[in-house]
C-alpha positions in Angstrom: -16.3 14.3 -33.6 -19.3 12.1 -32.4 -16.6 8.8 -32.9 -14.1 10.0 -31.6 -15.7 11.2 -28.2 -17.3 7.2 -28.3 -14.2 6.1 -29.0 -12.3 7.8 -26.3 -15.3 6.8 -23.9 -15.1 3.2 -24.8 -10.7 3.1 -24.0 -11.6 5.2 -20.9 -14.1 2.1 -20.1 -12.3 -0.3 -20.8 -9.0 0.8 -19.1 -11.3 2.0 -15.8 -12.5 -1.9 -15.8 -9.1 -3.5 -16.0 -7.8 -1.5 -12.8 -10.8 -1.9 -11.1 -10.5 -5.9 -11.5 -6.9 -5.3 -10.6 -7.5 -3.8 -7.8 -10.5 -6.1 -6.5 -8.3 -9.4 -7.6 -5.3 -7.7 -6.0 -3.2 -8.8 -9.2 -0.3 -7.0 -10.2 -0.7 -4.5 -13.0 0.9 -5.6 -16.1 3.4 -3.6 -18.2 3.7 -1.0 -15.5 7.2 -1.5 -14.6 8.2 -1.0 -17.6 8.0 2.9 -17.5 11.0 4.5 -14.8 8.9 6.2 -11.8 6.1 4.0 -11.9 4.3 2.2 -9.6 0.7 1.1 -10.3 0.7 -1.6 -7.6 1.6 1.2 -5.0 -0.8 3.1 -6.5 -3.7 0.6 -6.0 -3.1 -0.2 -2.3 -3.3 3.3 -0.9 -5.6 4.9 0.7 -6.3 7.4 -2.8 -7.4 4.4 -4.9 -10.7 4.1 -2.9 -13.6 6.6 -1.9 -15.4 5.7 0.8 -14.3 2.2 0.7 -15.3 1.7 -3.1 -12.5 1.3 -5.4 -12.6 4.6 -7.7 -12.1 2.6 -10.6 -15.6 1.5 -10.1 -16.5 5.1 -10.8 -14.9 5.8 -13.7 -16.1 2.7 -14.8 -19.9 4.3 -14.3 -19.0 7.9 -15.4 -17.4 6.9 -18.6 -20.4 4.3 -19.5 -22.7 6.6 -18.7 -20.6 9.3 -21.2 -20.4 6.4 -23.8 -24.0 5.8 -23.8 -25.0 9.4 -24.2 -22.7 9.9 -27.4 -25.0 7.6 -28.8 -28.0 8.8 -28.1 -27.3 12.6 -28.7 -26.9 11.4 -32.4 -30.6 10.8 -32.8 -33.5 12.6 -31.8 -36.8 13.5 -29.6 -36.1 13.2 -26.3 -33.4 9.8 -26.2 -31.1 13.0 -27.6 -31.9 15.3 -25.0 -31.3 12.6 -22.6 -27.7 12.1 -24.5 -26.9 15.4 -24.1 -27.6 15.6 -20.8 -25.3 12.5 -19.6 -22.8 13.8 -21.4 -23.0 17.5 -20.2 -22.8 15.7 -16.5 -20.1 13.3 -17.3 -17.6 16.1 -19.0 -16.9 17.8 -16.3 -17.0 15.1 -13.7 -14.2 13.5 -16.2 -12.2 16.6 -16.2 -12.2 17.2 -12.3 -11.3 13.4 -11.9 -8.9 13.6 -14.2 -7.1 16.6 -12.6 -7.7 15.7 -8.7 -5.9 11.6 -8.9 -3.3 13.2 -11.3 -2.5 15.3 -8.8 -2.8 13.2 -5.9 -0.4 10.8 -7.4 2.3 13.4 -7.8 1.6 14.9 -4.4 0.4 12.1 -2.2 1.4 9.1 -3.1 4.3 9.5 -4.8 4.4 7.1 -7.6 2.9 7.1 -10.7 0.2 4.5 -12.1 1.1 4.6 -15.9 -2.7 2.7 -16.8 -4.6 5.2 -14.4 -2.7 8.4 -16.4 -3.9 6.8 -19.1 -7.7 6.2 -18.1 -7.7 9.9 -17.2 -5.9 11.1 -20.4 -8.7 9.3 -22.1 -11.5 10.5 -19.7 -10.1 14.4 -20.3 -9.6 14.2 -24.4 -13.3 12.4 -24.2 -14.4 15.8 -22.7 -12.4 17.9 -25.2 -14.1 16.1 -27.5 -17.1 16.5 -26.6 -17.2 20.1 -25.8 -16.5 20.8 -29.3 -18.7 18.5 -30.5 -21.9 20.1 -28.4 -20.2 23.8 -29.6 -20.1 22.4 -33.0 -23.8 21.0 -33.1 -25.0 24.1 -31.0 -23.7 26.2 -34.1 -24.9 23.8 -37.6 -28.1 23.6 -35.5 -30.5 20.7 -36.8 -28.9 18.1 -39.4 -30.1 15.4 -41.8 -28.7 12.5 -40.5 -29.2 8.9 -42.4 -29.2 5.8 -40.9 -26.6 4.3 -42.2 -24.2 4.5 -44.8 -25.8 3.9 -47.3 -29.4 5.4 -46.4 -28.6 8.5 -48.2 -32.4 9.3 -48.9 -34.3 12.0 -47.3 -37.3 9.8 -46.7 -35.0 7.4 -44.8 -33.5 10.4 -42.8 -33.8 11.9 -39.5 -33.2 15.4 -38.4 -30.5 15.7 -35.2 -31.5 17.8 -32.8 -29.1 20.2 -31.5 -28.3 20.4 -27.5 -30.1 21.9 -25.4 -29.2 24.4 -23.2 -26.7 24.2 -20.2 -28.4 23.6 -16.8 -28.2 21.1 -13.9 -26.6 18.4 -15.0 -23.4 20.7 -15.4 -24.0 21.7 -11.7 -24.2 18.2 -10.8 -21.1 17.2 -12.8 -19.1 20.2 -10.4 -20.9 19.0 -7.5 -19.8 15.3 -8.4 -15.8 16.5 -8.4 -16.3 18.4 -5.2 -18.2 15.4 -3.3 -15.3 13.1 -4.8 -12.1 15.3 -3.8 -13.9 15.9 -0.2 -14.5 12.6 0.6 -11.0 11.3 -0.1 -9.7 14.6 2.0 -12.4 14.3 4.9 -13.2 10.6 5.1 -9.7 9.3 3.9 -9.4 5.4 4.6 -7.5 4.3 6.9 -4.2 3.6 5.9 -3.6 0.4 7.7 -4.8 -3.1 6.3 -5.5 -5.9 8.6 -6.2 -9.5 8.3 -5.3 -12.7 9.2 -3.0 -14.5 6.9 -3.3 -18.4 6.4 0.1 -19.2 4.4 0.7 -22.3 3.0 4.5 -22.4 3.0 6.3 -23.0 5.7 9.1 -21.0 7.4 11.9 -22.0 10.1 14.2 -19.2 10.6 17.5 -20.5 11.7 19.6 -24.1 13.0 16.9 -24.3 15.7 13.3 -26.4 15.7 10.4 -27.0 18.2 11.2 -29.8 20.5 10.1 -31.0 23.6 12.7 -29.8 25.4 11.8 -26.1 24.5 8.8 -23.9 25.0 6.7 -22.7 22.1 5.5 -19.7 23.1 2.5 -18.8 20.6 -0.4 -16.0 20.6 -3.2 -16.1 20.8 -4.7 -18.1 17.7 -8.6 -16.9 17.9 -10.4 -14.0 20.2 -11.5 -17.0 22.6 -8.2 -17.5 23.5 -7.5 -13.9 24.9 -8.3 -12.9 28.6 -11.3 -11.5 29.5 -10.1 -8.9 31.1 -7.4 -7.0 30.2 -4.3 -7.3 31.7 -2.5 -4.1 33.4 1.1 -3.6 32.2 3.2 -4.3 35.2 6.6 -3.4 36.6 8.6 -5.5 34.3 12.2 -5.8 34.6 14.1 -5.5 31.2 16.9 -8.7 31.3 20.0 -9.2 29.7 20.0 -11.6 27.1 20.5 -15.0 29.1 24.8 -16.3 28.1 23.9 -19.2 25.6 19.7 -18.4 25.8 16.8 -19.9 23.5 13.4 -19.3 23.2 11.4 -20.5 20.4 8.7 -18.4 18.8 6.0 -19.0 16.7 3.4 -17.2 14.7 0.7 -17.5 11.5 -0.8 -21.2 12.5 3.0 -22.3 12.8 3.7 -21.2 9.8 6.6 -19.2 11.0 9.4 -20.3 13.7 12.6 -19.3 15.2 14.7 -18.4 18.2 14.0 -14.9 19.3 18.1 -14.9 20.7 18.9 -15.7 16.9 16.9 -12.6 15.9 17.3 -9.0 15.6 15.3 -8.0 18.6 14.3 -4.4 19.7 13.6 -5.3 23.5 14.5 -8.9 25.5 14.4 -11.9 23.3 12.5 -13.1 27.0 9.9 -10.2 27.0 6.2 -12.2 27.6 4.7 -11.0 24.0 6.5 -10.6 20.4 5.7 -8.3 17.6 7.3 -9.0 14.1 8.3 -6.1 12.1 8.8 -6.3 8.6 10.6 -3.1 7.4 13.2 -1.7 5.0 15.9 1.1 5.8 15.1 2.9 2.7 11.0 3.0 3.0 10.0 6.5 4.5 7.2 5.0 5.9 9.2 2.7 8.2 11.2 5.6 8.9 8.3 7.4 10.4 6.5 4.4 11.8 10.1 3.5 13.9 9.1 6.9 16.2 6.0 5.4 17.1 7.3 1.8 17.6 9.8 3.2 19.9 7.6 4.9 22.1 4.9 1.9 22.1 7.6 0.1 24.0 8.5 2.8 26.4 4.8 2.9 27.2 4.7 -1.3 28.1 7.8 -1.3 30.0 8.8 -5.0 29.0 5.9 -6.6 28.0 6.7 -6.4 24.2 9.4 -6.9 22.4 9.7 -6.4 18.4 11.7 -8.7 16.2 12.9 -6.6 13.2 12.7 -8.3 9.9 14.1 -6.1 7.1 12.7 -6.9 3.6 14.8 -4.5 1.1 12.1 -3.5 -1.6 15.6 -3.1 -3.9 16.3 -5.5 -7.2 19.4 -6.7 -6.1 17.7 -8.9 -3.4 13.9 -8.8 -3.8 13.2 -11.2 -7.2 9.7 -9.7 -6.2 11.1 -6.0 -7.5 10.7 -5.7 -11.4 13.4 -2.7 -11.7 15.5 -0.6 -9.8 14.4 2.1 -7.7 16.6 5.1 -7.2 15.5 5.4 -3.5 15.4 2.0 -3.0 19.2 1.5 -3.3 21.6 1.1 -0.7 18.9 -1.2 1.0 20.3 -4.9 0.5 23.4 -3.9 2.0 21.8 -2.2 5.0 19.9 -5.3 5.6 22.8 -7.4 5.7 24.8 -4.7 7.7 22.2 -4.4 10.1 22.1 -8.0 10.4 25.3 -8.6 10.8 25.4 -6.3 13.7 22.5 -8.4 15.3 24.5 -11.5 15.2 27.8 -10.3 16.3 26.6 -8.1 19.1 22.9 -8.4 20.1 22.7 -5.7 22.7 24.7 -3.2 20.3 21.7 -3.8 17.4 18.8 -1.6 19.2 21.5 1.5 19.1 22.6 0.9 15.5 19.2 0.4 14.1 18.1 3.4 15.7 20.8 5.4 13.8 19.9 3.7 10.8 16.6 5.0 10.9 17.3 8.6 12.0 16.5 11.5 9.2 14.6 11.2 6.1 16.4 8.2 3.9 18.8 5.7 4.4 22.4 6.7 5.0 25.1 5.7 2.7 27.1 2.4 2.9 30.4 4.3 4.1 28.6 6.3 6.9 26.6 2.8 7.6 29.5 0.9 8.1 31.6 3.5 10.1 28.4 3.9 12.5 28.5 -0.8 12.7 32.0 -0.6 13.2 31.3 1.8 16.7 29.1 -0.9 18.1 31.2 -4.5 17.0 34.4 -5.4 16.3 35.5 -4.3 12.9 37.5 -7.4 12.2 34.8 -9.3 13.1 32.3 -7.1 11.0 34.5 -7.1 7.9 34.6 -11.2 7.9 30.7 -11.4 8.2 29.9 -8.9 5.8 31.8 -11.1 3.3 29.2 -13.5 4.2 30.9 -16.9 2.8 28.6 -19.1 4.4 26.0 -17.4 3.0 23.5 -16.9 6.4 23.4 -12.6 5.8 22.2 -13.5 2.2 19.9 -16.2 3.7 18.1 -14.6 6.5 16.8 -11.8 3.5 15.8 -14.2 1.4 13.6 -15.7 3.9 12.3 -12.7 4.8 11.9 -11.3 1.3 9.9 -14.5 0.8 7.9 -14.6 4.1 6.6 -10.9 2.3 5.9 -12.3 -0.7 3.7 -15.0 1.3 2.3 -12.9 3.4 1.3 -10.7 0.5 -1.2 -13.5 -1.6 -3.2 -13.2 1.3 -4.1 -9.2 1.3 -3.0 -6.0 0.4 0.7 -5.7 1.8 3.0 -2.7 2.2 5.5 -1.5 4.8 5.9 -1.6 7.4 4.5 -4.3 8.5 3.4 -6.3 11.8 2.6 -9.9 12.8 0.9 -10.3 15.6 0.3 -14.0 16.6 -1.9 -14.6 13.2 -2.9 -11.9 12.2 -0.5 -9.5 9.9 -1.1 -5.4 10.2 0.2 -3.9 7.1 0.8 -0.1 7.0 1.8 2.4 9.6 -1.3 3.7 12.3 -1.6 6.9 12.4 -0.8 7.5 16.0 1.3 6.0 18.7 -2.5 5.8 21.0 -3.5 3.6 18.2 -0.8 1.3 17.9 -0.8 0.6 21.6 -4.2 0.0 22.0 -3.8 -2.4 18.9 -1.3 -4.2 20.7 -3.2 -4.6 24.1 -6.0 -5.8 22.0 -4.0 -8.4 20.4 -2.1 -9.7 23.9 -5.0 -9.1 26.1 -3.2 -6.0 28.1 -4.6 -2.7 29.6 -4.3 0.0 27.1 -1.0 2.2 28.7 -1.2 5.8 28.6 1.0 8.3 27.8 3.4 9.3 30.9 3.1 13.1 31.6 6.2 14.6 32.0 6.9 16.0 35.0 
């Protein structure tokens, strides 16, 4: 029993170091996508993956060293045994608590499964099997003869085991270990928003149009220096039409990204004096939630912002970046292209439709999709663009879809997503309060308060 508890100690180890290099390298986790309802990357970036700001894989790495360690010295004797004993009556239950608590929080929580962390903790919970029955089993043989090697079968060259000793703190500490893990994730949860600036090295024009001389660039601010001292008061803004044959050019991550704001799907004016870029994807619940809050954010700065809507389908059939197909991920490629299609065609009809789009708790389905399209443009019209000979539906997702991908070598990246001059917010806030005052922050503006209804 002794080998095999060292044995399971050193896979738990070993598989603990691997996601924790994963996770600190931000690679993806090999082999995962190979099992259906898995999702180790997903798994990695939220907010469950880390206590206190320290990967947990940096634990297990600890608790099952520390258990590997002790299953060697409980096989000698004197007080080095003791001492093995006791790391390993702390680290057994620890491993089983563990073991229990992400299990759980990946069914419940996060919602997809990390096959290499089920593993770990299948590891880390056999280890603990094991070595419960190995204690119970040396607690009951007592003291043993034990030779040093193989071959050292002689007496004189043998030492006596030492059985364990009694149970006592470290078993306390172990519970106390589980509890201190499970309440900090529950009490001191991490935010669930990642934010950093993103230098990319590709470069992205969406659309016929380019920066000339002829046009504006309208940028944000590239640095903290260039933002106002004082914050700005949201004023009475009026909300224009789109301009008959308009153009306003846009740029954003050092340049890195350009295009007309008329030539995009735009929740607000295409003229409104600061831009947010959404990346998003009909069938992500988290966008789906996170559109409430956009939607009010805008209410609240009454013209100042606008938010161009970039979907990024997380489904095979478009995303090269998606390994296999996701049952609730279907459905999204053509609700892209639908919803862009509507965009192009009619402009003022897209803010209505992509509000539908997004009402309940998963995408519609492509009949009900295109009968809602079909209410706000010409179903002629709709019918020809959907076929998409050109190929510009197909195109504008690919760029986005690749923009992601871009985006994504530089941080942790999930939906939905926000650009904001350079710097890329990825994750929903928690409140609408906190994504307005992340906006003012960003454009310099007075932090607007929620009107009380009167």
């Amino acid at each position: 029993m002794a080998w095999i508890t060292r044995l399971l100690a050193a896979a738990a180890v070993g598989l603990s170091a691997y996601l924790l290099w994963a996770s600190a390298t931000l690679q993806p986790v090999v082999g995962c996508n190979a099992f259906s309802g898995a999702d180790c990357d997903a798994v990695l970036a939220s907010p469950w993956a880390k206590w206190l700001g320290v990967p947990v894989a940096a634990g297990g790495v600890v608790c099952y060293a520390l258990a590997l360690v002790g299953s060697f010295l409980a096989g000698g004797r004197g007080a080095l045994a003791t001492a093995g004993w006791r790391l390993m009556e702390f680290t057994a239950p620890l491993a089983i608590g563990a073991g229990l608590w992400f299990t759980g929080v990946q069914f419940v929580e996060v919602g997809s499964l990390c096959v290499w962390c089920l593993a770990t903790h299948a590891c880390g919970l056999a280890m603990a099997i094991a070595m419960i029955v190995w204690r119970n089993k040396a607690s009951v043989d007592g003291p043993r003869p034990v030779a040093l090697s193989p071959i050292a079968a002689s007496p004189t060259i043998a030492h006596a085991a030492e059985g364990p000793p009694t149970l006592g703190l470290p078993t306390v500490l172990g519970l106390l270990g589980v509890i201190v893990l499970a309440g900090g994730q529950t009490m001191f949860a991490a935010p669930t928003v990642s934010e950093y600036t993103a230098e990319i090295n590709e470069q992205f024009d969406l659309g016929d149009a380019t920066l000339n001389e002829n046009v504006e660039a309208i940028e944000e601010p590239e640095s903290e220096a260039t933002v106002a001292d004082e914050p700005v008061a949201p004023r009475e803004v009026a909300k224009p039409a789109r301009r008959k044959g308009g153009s306003r050019m846009f740029s954003a991550l050092n340049g890195r990204l350009k295009f007309d704001t008329y030539e995009q799907a735009v929740l607000g004016s295409p003229d409104a004096p600061h831009i947010v870029i959404e990346m998003m994807d009909y069938a992500c619940p988290h966008c789906r939630e996170f559109h409430e809050k956009l939607t009010e954010a805008l209410q609240r700065f009454d013209g100042q912002i606008a938010v161009v809507v970039m979907p990024v389908p997380n489904e095979i059939a478009c995303n090269p970046y998606v390994q296999k197909a996701r049952k609730q991920s279907l459905g999204a490629c053509y609700a892209a292209k639908l919803a862009l299609a509507v965009s192009t065609l009619a402009p003022d009809e897209f803010e209505s439709f992509h509000e539908w789009m997004l009402r309940g708790d998963s995408i519609p389905n492509s009949t009900a999709s295109l009968i809602e399209a079909r209410n706000h443009v010409d179903g002629d019209k709709l019918s020809r663009a959907l076929v998409d000979e050109d190929g510009s539906l197909a195109a504008r997702v690919k760029n986005h879809v690749a923009l992601s991908a871009a985006i994504a070598k530089q941080g942790r990246f999930g939906l939905p997503a926000q650009i904001l001059g350079n710097k890329v917010i990825a994750g929903p806030p928690d409140t609408v309060d906190e994504l307005c005052e992340t906006w003012a922050e960003a454009f310099g503006l007075q932090t607007p308060t929620d009107p009380v209804p009167f």
